[in-house]
C-alpha positions in Angstrom: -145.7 -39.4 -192.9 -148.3 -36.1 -192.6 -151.9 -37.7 -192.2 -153.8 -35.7 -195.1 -157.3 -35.9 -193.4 -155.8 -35.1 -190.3 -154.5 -31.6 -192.1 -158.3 -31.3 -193.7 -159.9 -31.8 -190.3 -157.5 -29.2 -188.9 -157.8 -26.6 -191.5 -161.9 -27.2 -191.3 -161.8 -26.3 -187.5 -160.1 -23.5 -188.4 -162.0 -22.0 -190.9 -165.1 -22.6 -188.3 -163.4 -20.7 -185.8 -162.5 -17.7 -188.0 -166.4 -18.0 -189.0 -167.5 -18.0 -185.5 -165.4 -15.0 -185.1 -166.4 -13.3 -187.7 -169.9 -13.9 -186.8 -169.5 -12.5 -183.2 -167.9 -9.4 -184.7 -171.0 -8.8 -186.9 -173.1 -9.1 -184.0 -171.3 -6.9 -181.7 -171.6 -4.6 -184.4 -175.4 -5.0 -185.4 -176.0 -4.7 -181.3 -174.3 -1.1 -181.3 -177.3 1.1 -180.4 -178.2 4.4 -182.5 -175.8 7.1 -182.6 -173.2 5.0 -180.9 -170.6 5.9 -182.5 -171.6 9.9 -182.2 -171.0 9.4 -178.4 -168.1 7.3 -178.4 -166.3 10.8 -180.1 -167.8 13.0 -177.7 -166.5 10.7 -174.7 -162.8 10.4 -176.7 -163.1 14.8 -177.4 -163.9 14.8 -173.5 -160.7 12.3 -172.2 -158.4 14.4 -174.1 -160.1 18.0 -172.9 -162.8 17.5 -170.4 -164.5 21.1 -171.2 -164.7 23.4 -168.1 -167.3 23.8 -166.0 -169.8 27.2 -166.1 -170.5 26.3 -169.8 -173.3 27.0 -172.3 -174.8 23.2 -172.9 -176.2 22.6 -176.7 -177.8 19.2 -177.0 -180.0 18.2 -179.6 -180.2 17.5 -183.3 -178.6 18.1 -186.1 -179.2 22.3 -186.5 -176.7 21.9 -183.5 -174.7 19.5 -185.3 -173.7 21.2 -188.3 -173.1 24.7 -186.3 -169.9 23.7 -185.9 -168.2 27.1 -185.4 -171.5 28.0 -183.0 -168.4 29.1 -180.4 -167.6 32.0 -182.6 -170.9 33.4 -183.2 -170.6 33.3 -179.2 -166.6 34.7 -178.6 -167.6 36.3 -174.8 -169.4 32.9 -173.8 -167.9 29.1 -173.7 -170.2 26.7 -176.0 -170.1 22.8 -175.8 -172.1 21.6 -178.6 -173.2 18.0 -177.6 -175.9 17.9 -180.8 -176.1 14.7 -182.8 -177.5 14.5 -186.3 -180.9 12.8 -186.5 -181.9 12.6 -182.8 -185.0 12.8 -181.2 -186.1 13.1 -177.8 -186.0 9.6 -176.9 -182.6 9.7 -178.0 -181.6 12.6 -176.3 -183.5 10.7 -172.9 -181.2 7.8 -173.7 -178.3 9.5 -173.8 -178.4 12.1 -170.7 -175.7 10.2 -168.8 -173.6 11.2 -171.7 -174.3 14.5 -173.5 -176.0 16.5 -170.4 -174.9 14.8 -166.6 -171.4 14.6 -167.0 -170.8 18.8 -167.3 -171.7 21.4 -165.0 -173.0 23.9 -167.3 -175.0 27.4 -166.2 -177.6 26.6 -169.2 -178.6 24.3 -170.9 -180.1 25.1 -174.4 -182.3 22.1 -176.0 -183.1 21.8 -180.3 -184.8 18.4 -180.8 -188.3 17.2 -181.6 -188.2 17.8 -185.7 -187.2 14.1 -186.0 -189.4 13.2 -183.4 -192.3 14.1 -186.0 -190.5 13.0 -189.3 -190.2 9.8 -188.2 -193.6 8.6 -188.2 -196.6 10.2 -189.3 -198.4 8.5 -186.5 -196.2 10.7 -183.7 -198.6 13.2 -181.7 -198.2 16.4 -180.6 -199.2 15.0 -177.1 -196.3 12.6 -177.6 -193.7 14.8 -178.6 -194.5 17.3 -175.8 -194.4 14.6 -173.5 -191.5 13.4 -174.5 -190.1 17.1 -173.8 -191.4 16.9 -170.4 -189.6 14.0 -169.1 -186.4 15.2 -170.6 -187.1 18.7 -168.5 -187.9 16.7 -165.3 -184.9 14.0 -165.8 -182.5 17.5 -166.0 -184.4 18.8 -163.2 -184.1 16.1 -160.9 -180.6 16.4 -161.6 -180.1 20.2 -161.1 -182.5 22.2 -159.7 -180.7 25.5 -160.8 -179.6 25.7 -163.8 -181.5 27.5 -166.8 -183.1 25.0 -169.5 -183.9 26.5 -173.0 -185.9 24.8 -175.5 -185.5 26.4 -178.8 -188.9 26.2 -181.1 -188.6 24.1 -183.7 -187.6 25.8 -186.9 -189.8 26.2 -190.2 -187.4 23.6 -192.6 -189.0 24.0 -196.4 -188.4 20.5 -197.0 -190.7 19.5 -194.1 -193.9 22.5 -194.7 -196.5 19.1 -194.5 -195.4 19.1 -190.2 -195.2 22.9 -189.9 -198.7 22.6 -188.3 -197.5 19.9 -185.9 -194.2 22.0 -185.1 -196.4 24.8 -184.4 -198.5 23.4 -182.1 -196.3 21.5 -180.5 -194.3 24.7 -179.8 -197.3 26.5 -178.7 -197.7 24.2 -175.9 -193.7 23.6 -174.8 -193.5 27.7 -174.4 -196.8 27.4 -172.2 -195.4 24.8 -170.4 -191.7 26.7 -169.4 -193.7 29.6 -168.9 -194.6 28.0 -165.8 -191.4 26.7 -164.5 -188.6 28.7 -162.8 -185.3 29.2 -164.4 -186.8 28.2 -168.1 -187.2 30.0 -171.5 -188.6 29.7 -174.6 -186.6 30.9 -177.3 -188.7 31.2 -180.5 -186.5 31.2 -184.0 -189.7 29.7 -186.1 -191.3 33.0 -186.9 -188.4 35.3 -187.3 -187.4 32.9 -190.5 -190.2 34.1 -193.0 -190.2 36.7 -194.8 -192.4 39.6 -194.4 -194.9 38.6 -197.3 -195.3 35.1 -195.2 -193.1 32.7 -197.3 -190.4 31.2 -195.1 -186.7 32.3 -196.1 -185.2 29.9 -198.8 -182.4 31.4 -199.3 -181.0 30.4 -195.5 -181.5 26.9 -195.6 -178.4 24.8 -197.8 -179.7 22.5 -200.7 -181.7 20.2 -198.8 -184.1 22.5 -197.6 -183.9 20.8 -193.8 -180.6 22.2 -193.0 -179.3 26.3 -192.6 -176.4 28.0 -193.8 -174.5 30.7 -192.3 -177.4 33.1 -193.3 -179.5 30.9 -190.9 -176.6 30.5 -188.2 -177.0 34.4 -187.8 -181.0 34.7 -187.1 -180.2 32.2 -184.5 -177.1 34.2 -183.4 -179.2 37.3 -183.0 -182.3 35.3 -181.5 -179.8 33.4 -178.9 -177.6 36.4 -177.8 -180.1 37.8 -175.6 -181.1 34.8 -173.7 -177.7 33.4 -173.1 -177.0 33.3 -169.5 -173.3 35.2 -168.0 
């Protein structure tokens, strides 16, 4: 004869279980850091082709993100493009052991620090430059010889109220690299105005914060130049 409550009691421990489960699943997943995921691709596009060695390095936000076809602006140079969308410094600090240490690239080429400011109204120039500084040092502890690029941080229409920030904070990461070896400044902010003064609408996509191929090709033009053989 089947013991009803003993088939209740049964089925109850099971549905804790399943809840317990469940509960350490949604944990697991809540615990996940920023930009987790964004990683976990790179690491899966590295086990399947580990890119060579000798390489340009892009690392940085999303304006390296969303230049997806950056390689073929750049057909006589190799390109890994390690740029996650809506990073900041700190982020890019984090995540060194993953988007910069594990190549051996001739350059490294660094877009970030628009976030840095967007997030919080209370962020400093001081801070944002600081922030810069270790991530220089950190890459210069690792390598003392390979070329480090900081791109200025571009004039985005949708963010005009922390153009004065980006500008000063600019101002003082190109005086900085202007006294380090193997370091350069690569300044994109003020060839993207027009020449009455107005920055150029017509290269950024609908959300005013991002650039369309129009964009792409200032940058390629800017870039060319600077990029290392």
């Amino acid at each position: 004869m089947v013991n009803i409550s003993s088939l209740r009691l049964s089925a109850g421990k099971a549905t804790l279980f399943i809840a317990f489960v469940m509960l350490l699943i949604g944990k697991t997943h809540a615990q996940q850091p920023p930009f987790y995921n964004d990683i976990q691709k790179f690491k899966q596009q590295d086990s399947l082709n580990f890119p060579p060695g000798k390489a340009i390095l892009l690392v940085g936000s999303s304006s390296f993100t969303k230049w997806t076809d950056v390689q073929q602006y750049f057909p006589s140079h190799t390109i890994i493009n390690r740029g996650f969308g809506g990073s900041s410094l700190p982020d890019l600090i984090h995540y060194e052991n993953d988007v910069i240490f594990p190549y051996k690239p001739r350059q490294i080429i660094i877009y970030c620090g628009e976030n840095d400011f967007a997030a919080s109204d209370t962020v400093s120039v001081a801070t944002v430059v600081g922030r810069f500084k270790t991530l220089f040092n950190d890459i210069r502890s690792h390598w003392k010889k390979v070329r480090v690029d900081f791109v200025s941080m571009k004039p985005s229409p949708s963010r005009q109220h922390l153009w004065p920030k980006f500008e000063e904070a600019n101002g003082q990461i190109k005086a900085f690299l202007e006294t380090e070896k193997k370091a350069k400044f690569i300044d994109v902010y003020n060839a993207m105005f027009n020449a009455d003064g107005k920055v150029m609408e017509d290269i950024f996509v609908e959300d005013r914060l991002h650039m369309n191929e129009k964009g792409y090709a200032i940058w390629q033009k800017i870039f060319e130049p600077y990029l290392k053989d």
